[in-house]
Kinemage of the C-alpha trace (Angstrom):
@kinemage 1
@onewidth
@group {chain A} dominant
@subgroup {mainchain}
@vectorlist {calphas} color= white
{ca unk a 1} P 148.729 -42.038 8.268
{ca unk a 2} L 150.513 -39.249 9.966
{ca unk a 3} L 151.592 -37.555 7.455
{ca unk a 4} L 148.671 -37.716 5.514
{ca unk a 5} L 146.855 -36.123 8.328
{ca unk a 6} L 149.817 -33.671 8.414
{ca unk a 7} L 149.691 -32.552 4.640
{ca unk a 8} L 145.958 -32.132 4.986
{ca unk a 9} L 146.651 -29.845 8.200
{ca unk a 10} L 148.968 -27.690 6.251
{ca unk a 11} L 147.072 -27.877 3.204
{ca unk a 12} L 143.883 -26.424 5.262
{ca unk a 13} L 146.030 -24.008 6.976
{ca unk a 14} L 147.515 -22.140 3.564
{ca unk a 15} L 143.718 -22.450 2.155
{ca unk a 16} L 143.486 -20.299 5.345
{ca unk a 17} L 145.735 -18.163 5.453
{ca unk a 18} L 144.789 -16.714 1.695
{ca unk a 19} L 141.159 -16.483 2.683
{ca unk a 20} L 142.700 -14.287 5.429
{ca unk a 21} L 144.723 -12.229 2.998
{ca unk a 22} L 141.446 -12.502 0.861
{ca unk a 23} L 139.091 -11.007 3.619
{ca unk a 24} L 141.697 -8.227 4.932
{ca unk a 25} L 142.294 -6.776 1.577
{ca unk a 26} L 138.596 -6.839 0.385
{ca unk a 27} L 136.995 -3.323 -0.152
{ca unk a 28} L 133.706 -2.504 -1.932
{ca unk a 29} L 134.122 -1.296 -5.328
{ca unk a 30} L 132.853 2.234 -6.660
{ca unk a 31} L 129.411 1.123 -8.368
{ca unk a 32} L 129.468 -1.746 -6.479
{ca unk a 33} L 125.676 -2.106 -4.702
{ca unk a 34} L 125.600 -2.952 -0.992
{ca unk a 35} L 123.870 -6.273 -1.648
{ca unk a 36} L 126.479 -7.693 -3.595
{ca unk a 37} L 129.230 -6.502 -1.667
{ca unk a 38} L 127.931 -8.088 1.815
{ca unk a 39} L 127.478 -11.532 -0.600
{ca unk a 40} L 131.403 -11.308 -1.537
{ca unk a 41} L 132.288 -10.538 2.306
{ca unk a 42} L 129.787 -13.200 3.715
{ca unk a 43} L 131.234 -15.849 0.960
{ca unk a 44} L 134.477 -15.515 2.582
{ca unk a 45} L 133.611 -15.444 6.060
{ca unk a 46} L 131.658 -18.885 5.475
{ca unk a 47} L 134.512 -20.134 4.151
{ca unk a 48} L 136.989 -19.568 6.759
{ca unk a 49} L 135.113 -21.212 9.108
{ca unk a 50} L 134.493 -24.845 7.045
{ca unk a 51} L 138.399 -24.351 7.318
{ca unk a 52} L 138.406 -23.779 11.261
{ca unk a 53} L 138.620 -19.920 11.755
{ca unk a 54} L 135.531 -18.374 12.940
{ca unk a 55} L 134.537 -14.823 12.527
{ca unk a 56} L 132.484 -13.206 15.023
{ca unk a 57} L 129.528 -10.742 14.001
{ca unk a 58} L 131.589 -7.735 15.492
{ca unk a 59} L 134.175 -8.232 13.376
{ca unk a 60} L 132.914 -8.804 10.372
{ca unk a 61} L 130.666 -5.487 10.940
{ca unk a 62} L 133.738 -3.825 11.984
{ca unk a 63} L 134.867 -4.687 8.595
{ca unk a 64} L 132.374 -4.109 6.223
{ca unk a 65} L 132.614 -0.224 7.864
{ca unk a 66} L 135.819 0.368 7.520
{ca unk a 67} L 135.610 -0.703 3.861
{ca unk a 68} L 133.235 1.158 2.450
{ca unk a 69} L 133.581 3.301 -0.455
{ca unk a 70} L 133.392 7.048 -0.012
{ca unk a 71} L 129.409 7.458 -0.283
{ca unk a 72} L 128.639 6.110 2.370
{ca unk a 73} L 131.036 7.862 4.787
{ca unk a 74} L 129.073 9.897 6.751
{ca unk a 75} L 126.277 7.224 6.997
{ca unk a 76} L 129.178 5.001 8.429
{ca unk a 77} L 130.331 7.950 11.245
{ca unk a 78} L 126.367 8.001 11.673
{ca unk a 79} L 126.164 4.362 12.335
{ca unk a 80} L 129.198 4.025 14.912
{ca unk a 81} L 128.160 7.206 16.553
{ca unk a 82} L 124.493 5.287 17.029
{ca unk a 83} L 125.286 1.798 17.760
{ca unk a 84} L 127.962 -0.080 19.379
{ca unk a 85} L 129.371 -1.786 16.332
{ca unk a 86} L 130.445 -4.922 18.433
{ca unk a 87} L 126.588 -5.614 19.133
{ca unk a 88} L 125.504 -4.877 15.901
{ca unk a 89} L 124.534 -7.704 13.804
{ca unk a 90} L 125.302 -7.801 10.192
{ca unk a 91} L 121.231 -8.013 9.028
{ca unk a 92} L 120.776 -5.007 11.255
{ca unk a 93} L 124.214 -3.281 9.323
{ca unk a 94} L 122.839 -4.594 5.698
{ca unk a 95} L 119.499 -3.070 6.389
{ca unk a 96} L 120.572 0.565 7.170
{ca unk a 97} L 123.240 0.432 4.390
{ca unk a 98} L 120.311 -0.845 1.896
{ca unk a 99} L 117.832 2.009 2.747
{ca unk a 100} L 121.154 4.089 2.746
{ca unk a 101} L 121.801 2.959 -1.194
{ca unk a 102} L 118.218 3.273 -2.076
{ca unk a 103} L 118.259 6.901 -1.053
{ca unk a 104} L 121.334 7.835 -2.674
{ca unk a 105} L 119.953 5.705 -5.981
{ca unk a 106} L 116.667 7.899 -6.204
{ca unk a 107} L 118.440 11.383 -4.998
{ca unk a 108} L 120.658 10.270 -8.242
{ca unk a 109} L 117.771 9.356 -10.908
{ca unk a 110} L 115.806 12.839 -9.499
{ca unk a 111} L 119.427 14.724 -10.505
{ca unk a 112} L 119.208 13.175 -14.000
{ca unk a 113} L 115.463 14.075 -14.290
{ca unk a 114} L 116.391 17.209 -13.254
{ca unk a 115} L 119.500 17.793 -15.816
{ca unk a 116} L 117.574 15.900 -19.117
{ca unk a 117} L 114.898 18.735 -18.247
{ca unk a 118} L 117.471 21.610 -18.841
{ca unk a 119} L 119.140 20.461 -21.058
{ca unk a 120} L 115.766 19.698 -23.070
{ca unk a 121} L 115.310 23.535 -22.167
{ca unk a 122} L 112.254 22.566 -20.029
{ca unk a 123} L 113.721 24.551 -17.400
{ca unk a 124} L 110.587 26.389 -15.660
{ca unk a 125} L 108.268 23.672 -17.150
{ca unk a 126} L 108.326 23.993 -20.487
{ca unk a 127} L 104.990 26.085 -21.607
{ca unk a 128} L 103.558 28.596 -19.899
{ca unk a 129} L 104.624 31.862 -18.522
{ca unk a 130} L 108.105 33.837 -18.431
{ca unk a 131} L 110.471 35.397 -21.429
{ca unk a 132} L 110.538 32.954 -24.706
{ca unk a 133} L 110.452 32.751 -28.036
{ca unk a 134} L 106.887 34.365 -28.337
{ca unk a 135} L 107.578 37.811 -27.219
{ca unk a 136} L 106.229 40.503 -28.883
{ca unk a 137} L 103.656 38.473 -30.219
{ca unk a 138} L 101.114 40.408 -29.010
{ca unk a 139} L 101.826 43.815 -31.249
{ca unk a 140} L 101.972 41.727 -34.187
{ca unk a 141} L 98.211 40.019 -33.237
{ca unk a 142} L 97.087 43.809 -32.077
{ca unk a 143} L 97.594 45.154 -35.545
{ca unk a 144} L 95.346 42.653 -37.142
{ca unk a 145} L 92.667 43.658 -35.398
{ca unk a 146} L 92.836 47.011 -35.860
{ca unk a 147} L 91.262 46.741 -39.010
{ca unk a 148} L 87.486 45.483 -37.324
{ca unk a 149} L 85.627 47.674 -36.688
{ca unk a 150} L 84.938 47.165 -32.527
{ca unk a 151} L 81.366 46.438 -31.587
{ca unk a 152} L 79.772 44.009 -29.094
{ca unk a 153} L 79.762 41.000 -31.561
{ca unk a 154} L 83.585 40.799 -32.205
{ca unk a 155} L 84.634 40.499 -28.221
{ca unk a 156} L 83.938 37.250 -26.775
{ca unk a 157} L 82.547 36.875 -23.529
{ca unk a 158} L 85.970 36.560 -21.635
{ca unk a 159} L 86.659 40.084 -22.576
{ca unk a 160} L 88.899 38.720 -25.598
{ca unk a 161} L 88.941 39.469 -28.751
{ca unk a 162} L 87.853 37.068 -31.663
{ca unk a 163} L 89.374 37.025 -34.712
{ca unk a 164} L 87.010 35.146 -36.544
{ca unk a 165} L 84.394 37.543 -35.718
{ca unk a 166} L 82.608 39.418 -38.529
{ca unk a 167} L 81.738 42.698 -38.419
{ca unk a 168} L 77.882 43.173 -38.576
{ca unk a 169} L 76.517 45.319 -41.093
């Protein structure tokens, strides 16, 4: 019976020890959203302790921020700068690095807007006013109504000029 219990003991503490490796090697992955990064970290933390080892919330935040990938640096700095990390629970962490992802996730889809538009060459807007392909336009309309004779009829009440205006006789 001793034994048994002893295998099991050792058994439990190898499972441990790679779920240690496991959670001191994890790092979020470029692309990787925040949501399914804290499930991976959280799955492992639960899982040490049905083996024995508990986790505290400090450390597990302390974590998470030192594993982050690059874009969310500064939001990181922000957040230890802000808080003390050891009192900060990981719902309160998960929160600010959400709104942090869904910033960075519309700034993103605005850039691509913003490139599909110029490279469309919708650049100022598309129609309207600056240089494009219609310049000079306005000579070339000029001379075909230099042939009407001008009178009151042939000048629309804008000031404009009609083209489809018939000269009275």
């Amino acid at each position: 019976m001793r034994q048994k219990h002893q295998g099991a003991t050792r058994v439990k503490q190898s499972h441990l020890q790679a779920l240690r490796k496991e959670f001191e090697v994890l790092k979020m992955k470029q692309g990787e959203s925040v949501s399914d990064y804290f499930a991976k970290t959280l799955t492992i933390v639960n899982k040490m302790k049905a083996n024995g080892e508990s986790k505290g919330d400090g450390e597990v935040v302390a974590k998470i921020l030192r594993s982050m990938t690059p874009d969310f640096n500064y939001v990181v700095c922000a957040i230890e700068e802000a808080k003390d990390t050891s009192l900060l629970s990981i719902d309160e962490l998960q929160s600010s690095l959400l709104v942090h992802e869904q910033r960075m996730k519309k700034k993103s889809s605005l850039e691509e807007i913003q490139a599909l538009k110029i490279s469309s060459g919708e650049q100022f807007g598309g129609k309207g006013r600056g240089r494009g392909s219609s310049r000079g336009e306005g000579e070339e309309a000029a001379k075909h109504l230099t042939d009407l004779p001008l009178n009151a009829s042939s000048v629309t009440s804008w000031g404009i000029f009609s083209r489809n205006v018939l000269p009275r006789r």
